[in-house]
PLY file of the C-alpha trace (Angstrom):
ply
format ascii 1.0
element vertex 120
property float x
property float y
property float z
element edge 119
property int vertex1
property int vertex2
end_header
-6.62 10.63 -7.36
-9.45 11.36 -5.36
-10.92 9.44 -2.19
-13.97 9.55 -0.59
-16.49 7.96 1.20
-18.04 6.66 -2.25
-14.80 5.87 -3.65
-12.48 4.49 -0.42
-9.98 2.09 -2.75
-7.28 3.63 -4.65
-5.93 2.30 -8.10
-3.75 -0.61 -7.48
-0.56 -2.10 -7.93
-0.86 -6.06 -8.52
1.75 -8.24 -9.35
2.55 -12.83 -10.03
5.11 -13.11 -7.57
6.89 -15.09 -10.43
7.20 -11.35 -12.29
8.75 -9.81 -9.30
11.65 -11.83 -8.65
12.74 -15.98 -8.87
14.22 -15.72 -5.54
12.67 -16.96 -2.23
12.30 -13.58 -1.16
12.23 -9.85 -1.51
12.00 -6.45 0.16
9.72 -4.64 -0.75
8.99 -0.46 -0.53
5.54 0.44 -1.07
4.85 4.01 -0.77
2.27 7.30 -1.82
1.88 10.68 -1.18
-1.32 12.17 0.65
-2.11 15.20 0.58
-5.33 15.81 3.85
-7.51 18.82 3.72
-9.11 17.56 7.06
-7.65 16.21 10.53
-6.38 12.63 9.39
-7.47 11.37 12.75
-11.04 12.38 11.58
-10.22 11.19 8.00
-7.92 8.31 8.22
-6.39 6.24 5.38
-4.47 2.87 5.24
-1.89 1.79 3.42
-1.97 -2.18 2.64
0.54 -4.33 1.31
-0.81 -7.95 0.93
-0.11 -11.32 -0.84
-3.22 -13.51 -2.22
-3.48 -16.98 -2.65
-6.62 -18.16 -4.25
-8.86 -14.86 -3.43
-7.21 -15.22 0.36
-5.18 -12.36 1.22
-1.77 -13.77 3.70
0.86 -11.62 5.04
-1.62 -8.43 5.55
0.12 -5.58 6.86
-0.94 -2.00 6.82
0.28 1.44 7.95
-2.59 3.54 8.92
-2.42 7.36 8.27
-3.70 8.66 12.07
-0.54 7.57 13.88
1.37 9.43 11.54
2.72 12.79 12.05
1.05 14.57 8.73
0.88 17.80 7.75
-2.61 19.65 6.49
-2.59 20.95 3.25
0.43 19.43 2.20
1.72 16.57 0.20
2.94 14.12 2.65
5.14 10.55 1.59
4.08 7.55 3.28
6.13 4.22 3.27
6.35 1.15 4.21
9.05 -2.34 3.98
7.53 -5.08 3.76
9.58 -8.24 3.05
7.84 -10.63 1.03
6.73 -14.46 2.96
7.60 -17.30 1.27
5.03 -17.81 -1.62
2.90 -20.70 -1.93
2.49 -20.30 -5.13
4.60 -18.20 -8.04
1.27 -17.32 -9.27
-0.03 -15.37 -6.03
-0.26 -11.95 -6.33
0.81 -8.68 -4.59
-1.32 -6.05 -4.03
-0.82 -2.54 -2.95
-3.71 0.28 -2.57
-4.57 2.87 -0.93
-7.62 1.74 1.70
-9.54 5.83 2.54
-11.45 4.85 5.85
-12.88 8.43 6.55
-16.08 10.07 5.17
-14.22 13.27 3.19
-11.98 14.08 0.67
-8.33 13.12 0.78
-5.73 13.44 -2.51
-3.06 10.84 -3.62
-0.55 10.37 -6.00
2.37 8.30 -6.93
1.44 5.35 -5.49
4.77 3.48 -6.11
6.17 -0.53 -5.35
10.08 -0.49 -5.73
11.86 -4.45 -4.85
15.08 -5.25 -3.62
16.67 -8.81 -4.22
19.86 -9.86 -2.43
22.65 -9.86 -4.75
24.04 -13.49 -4.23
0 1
1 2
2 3
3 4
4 5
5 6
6 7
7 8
8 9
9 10
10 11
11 12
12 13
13 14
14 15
15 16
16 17
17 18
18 19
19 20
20 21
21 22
22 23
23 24
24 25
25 26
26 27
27 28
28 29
29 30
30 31
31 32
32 33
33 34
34 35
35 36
36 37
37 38
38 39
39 40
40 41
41 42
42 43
43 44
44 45
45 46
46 47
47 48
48 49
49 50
50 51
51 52
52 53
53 54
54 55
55 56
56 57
57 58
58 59
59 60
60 61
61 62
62 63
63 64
64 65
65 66
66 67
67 68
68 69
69 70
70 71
71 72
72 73
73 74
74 75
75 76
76 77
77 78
78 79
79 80
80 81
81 82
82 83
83 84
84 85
85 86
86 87
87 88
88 89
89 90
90 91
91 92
92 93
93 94
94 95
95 96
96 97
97 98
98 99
99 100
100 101
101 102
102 103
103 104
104 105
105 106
106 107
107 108
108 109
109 110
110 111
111 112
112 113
113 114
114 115
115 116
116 117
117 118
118 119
């Protein structure tokens, strides 16, 4: 996929928190590759993780591309865990996307969610 300054959002993941597990809680890894043809601190990009509730997104956390050690011209994996808050309802959903904050080009791909319960 392509991002741009006309098209900033990637293709999501969403997800009922009732279809990702029946426990309290999870881990979750969310993570993409990027691939920047530009300086990323020119061209930065965020990855978000969020829960919503009603339209309200709660437990909001992000990993933003210019703090990150990436290399030009190359496909670079970003991730993030992310343990999942205690729902307040089974029916709020998780979202994960790729936010593009800069003005040019930037490629992703594999934009991936992967959970992990506890076993007991």
């Amino acid at each position: 996929m392509v991002l741009d300054s006309n098209f900033c959002f990637s293709t999501g993941i969403a997800a009922k928190y009732k279809d990702i597990t029946d426990k309290d809680h999870v881990w979750i890894r969310a993570s993409v590759y990027i691939y920047p043809v530009i300086d990323i601190k020119e061209n930065p990009s965020t990855l978000v993780v969020t829960f919503q509730h009603k339209g309200a997104n709660y437990k909001y956390r992000t990993v933003n591309t210019e703090y990150l050690n990436l290399k030009l011209n190359e496909w670079n994996k970003i991730s993030m865990d992310y343990m999942t808050p205690f729902p307040r309802s089974k029916n709020d959903n998780l979202n994960v996307y790729l936010w593009h904050r800069g003005k040019n080009e930037v490629f992703i791909d594999d934009l991936k969610v992967e959970v992990f319960e506890r076993k007991f």
